[in-house]
C-alpha positions in Angstrom: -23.1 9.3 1.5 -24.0 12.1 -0.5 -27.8 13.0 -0.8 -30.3 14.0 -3.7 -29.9 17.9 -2.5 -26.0 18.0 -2.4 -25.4 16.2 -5.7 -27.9 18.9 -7.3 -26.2 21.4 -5.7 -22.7 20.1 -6.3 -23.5 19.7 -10.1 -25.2 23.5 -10.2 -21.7 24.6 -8.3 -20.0 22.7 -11.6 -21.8 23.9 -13.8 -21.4 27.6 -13.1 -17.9 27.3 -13.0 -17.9 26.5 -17.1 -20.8 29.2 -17.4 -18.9 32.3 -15.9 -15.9 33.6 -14.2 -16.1 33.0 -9.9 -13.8 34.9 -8.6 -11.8 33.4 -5.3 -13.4 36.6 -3.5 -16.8 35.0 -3.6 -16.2 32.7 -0.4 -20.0 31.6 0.0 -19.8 30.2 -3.5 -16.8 28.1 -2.1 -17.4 26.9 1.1 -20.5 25.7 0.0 -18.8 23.8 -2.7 -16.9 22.3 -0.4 -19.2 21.6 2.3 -21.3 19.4 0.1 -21.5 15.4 0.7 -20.9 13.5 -2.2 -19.7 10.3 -3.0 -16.3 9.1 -5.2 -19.3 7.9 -8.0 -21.2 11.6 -8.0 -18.2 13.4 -8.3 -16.9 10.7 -11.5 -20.6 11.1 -12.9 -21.1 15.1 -12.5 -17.2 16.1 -13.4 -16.5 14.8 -17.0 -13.6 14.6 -19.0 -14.4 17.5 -20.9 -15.9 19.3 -18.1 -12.0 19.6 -17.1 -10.8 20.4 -20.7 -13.1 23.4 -21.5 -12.3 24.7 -18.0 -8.5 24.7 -18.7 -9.3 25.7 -22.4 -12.2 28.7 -21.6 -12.1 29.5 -17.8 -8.5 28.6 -16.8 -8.6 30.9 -13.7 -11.7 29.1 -12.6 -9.9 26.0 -12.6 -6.8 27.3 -11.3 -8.9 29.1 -8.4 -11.2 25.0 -7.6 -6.9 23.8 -7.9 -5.8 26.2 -5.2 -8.8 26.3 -2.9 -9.1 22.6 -2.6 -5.3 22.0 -1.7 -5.5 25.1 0.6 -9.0 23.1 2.2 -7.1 20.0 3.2 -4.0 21.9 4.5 -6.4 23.8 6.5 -8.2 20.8 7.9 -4.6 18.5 8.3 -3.8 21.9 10.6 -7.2 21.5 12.2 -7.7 18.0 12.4 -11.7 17.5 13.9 -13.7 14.7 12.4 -16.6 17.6 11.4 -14.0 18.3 8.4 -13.1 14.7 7.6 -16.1 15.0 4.6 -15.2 18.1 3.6 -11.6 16.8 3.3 -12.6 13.7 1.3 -14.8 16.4 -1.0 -11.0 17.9 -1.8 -9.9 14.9 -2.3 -11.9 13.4 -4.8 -12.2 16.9 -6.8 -8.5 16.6 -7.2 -8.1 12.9 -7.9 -10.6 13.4 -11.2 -9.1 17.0 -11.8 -5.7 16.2 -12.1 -5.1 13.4 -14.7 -7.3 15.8 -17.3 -5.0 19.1 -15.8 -1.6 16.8 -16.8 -2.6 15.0 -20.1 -0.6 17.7 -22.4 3.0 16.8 -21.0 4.8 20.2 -22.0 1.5 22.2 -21.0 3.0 25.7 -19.5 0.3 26.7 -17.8 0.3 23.4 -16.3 3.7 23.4 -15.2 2.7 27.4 -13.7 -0.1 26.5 -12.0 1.0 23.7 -10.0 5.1 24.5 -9.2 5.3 28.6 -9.3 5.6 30.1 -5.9 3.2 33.1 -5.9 6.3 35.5 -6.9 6.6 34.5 -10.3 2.9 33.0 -10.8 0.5 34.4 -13.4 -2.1 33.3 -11.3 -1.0 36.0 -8.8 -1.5 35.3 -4.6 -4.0 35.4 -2.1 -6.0 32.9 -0.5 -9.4 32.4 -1.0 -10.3 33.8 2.0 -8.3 36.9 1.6 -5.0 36.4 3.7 -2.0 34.3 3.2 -2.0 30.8 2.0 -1.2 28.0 3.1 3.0 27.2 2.8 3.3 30.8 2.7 7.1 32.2 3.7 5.6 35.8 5.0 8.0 37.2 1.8 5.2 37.0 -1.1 6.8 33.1 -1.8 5.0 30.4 -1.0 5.7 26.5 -1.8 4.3 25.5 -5.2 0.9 24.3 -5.1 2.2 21.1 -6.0 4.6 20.6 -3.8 1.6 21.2 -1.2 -0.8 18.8 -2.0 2.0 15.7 -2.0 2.8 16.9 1.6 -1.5 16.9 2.3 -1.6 13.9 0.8 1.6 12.5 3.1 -0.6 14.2 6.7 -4.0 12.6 5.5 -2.4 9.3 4.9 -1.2 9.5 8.8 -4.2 11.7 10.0 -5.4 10.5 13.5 -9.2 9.3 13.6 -9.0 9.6 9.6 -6.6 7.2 8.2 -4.7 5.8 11.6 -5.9 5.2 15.0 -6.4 8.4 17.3 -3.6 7.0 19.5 -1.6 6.1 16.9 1.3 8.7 17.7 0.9 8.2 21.8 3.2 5.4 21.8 7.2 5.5 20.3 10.0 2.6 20.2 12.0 2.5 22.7 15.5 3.3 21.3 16.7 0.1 22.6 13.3 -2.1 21.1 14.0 -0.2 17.5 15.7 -2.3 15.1 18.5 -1.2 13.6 18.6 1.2 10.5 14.8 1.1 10.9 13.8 5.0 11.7 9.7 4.1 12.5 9.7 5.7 15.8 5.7 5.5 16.2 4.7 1.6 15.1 1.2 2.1 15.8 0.6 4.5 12.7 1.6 1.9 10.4 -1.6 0.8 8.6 -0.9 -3.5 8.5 1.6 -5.7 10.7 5.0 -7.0 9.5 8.2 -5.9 9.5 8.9 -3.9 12.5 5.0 -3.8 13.6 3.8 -6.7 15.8 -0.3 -7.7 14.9 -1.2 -6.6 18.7 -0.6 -2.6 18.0 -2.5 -2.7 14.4 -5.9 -1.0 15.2 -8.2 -2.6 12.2 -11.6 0.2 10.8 -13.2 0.1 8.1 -13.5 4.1 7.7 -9.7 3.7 8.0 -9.3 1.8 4.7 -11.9 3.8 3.0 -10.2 6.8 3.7 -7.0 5.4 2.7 -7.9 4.0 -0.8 -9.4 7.2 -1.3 -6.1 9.5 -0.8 -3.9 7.2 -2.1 -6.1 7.4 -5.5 -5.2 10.7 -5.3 -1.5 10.3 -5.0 -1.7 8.0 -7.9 -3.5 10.7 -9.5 -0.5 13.4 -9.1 2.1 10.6 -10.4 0.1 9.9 -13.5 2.0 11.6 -15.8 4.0 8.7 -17.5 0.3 7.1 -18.8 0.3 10.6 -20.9 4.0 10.4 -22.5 5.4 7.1 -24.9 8.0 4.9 -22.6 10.5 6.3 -24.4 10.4 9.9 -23.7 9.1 9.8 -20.5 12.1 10.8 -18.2 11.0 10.1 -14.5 14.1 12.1 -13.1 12.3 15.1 -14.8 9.3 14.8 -13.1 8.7 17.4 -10.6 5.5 15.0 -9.0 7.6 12.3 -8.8 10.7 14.3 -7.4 8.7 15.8 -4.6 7.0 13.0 -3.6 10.3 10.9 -3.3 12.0 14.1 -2.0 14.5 13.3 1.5 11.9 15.6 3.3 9.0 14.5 2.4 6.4 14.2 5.6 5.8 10.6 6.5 8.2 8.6 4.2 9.3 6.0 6.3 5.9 5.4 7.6 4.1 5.5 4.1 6.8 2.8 3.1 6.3 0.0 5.6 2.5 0.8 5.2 2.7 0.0 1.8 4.7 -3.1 2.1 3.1 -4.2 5.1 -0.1 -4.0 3.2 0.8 -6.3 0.4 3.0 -8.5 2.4 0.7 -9.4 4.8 -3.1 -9.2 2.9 -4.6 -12.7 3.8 -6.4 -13.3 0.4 -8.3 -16.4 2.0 -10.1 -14.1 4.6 -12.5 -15.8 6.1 -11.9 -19.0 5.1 -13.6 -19.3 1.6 -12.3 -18.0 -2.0 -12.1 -14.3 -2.2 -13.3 -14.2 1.4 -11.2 -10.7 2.0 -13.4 -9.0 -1.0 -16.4 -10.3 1.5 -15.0 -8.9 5.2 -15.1 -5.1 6.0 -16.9 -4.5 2.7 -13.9 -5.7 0.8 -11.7 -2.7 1.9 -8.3 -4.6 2.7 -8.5 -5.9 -1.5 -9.1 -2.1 -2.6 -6.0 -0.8 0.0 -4.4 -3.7 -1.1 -4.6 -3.1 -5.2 -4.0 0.9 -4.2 -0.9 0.7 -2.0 0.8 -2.3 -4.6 0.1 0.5 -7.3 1.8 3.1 -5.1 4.9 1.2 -3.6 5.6 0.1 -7.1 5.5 3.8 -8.9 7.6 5.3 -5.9 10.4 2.6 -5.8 10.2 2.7 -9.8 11.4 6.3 -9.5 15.1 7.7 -10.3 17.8 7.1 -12.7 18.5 3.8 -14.3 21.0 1.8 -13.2 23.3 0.3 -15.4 25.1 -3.2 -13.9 28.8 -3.0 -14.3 30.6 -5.9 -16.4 32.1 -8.2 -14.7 35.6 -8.2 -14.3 37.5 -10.0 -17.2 34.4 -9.3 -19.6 35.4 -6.2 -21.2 38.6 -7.7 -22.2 36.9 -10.5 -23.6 34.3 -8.1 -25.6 37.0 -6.0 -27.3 38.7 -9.3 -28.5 35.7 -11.1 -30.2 34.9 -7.3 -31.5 38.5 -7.2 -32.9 38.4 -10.8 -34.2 
C-alpha cells in the first residue's frame, strides 16, 4: 500500500509535469517517480481526466517522455526480474492503464499514432532513453520497435512473470512430448494461471498476490485495446487497429499460454466458493471474481478480433434467390 508521504510526493511529481517542461535528462526526477508506492485508487484520484488532456494539449513531450519511461521501466524490470522491482513495475502499470484511454480518445490523433508506433528513425519525439543510452527494443541501427508494440510484449512477460503473476517454478517443469496433447503447443503447464484443459488441478499453484497482480496488468491490456469504446460501431475497423494487430500478432510472447489462462479462468471459476452465495467474492479477498471479470473481458476482445466472416449459401440457395428475385 501506498503511504501519506508517497501519494504527496507522487501528486507533487504530477503536478510539475503540467507546471513545466522535465526533460528525460533529469533522471532523479524519474526514478523517484517511479519508485513511489501507490495504490490503483491514488493513482485514479491524483491523475484526472484532464490532467491527461492538458498534458497532451500543453506539454505533449512531458507526456510522451512519463509514455516512454514507464514502458522502458517494466521492460527493464521483465529483463531483471527481482521482487524489489515488482512495486515499481505495478507503479508503470497503473500510470499507463489511466494514461492511455485519455492518450487514445481522438481516434485519427497523429501524434497519437507517432508517439506510440514510430521507431525512433522517423519519430518527432526523437531517441534516447531516459537514462541516456539505448532503449529498450532497440536494433543498434537508430530503429527501435514502436513503443506500442513494446508495452503489449511487457504486458505478455508480466502476465507470465515468475514470483509476480505465476509461480517461481512455474517454467521448471515441460510436457513430455509424449504427455502433450495433440495440436496443443503449452509446453510449460504449470504457468497457466487456473486448471482445465490441458492443466491438471495438482500443478496450479493458488496466491493471492498472484491474482492481484494479474487483474492489475490485464487492466492494462484492456486499456491498450480500448479504442473501439472511442469510435461509433460502424466505423470502427478492428483489422485497422494497430493495438489489436500486435497483440493478436503470430509472434506475440506468451499467446498460447495467455489463451488457456484466460479460458481456464472462466471455465473453471467455482462461483459457490465456499459454500454460501457469492462465497468466491469472500475467499482470497475476492480476487478469483476480479481475474475472473478481467480475463472474460480480455478472451472476448482478442477472439472478437479480425475480419468478418461471411457464411457461404448453401448450395441450391443462390439458385433459388435469383428465381424469387426474377419472379
Amino acid at each position: 500500500m501506498g503511504t501519506s508521504n508517497s501519494k504527496m510526493k507522487f501528486k507533487e511529481a504530477i503536478e510539475a509535469l503540467s507546471a513545466e517542461d522535465v526533460p528525460r535528462e533529469d533522471t532523479d526526477f524519474w526514478d523517484e517517480l517511479w519508485r513511489l508506492k501507490t495504490t490503483t485508487e491514488e493513482v485514479w484520484e491524483i491523475i484526472s481526466p484532464d490532467d491527461v488532456r492538458r498534458l497532451k494539449k500543453e506539454r505533449p513531450q512531458n507526456l510522451h517522455t512519463l509514455f516512454d519511461q514507464a514502458v522502458c521501466q517494466l521492460c527493464q524490470v521483465i529483463q531483471t526480474p527481482l521482487p524489489q522491482y515488482f512495486d515499481q513495475a505495478l507503479n508503470c502499470v497503473r500510470v499507463l492503464t489511466r494514461i492511455l484511454p485519455f492518450m487514445m480518445e481522438e481516434p485519427d490523433d497523429e501524434w497519437v499514432r507517432q508517439l506510440c508506433w514510430s521507431t525512433v528513425e522517423d519519430s518527432p519525439f526523437g531517441g534516447g532513453g531516459g537514462d541516456g543510452g539505448a532503449k529498450s527494443g532497440d536494433d543498434g541501427d537508430g530503429f527501435r520497435e514502436p513503443l506500442g508494440q513494446l508495452v503489449i510484449q511487457a504486458v505478455m512477460h508480466l502476465l507470465f512473470l515468475p514470483s509476480f503473476t505465476v509461480d517461481t517454478d512455474a517454467f521448471e517443469n515441460e510436457y513430455e512430448e509424449d504427455e502433450q496433447e495433440e495440436d496443443l503447443d503449452v509446453l510449460h503447464p504449470g504457468a497457466v494461471w487456473a486448471p482445465g484443459i490441458i492443466v491438471p488441478n495438482d500443478i496450479v499453484v493458488l496466491s493471492t498476490t498472484y491474482d492481484k497482480n494479474r487483474v492489475e496488468v490485464l487492466r492494462l491490456m484492456l486499456a491498450m485495446l480500448c479504442e473501439p469504446l472511442f469510435q461509433p460501431a460502424d466505423n470502427f475497423d478492428p483489422v485497422r487497429s494497430l493495438w489489436l494487430k500486435s497483440a493478436t500478432a503470430i509472434d506475440v510472447p506468451y499467446a498460447s499460454l495467455l489463451f488457456y489462462s484466460l479460458l481456464n479462468t472462466v471455465i473453471s471459476f467455482d462461483p459457490v466458493g465456499w459454500g454460501v452465495p457469492y462465497g468466491a467474492n469472500m475467499s482470497r479477498s475476492g480476487a478469483p471474481a476480479r481475474v475472473l471479470e478481467k480475463a472474460a473481458q480480455v478472451l472476448i476482445v482478442l477472439l472478437d478480433h479480425g475480419p468478418s466472416v461471411s457464411t457461404p449459401p448453401a448450395e441450391g440457395e443462390e439458385g433459388e434467390g435469383e428465381g424469387n428475385g426474377g419472379a
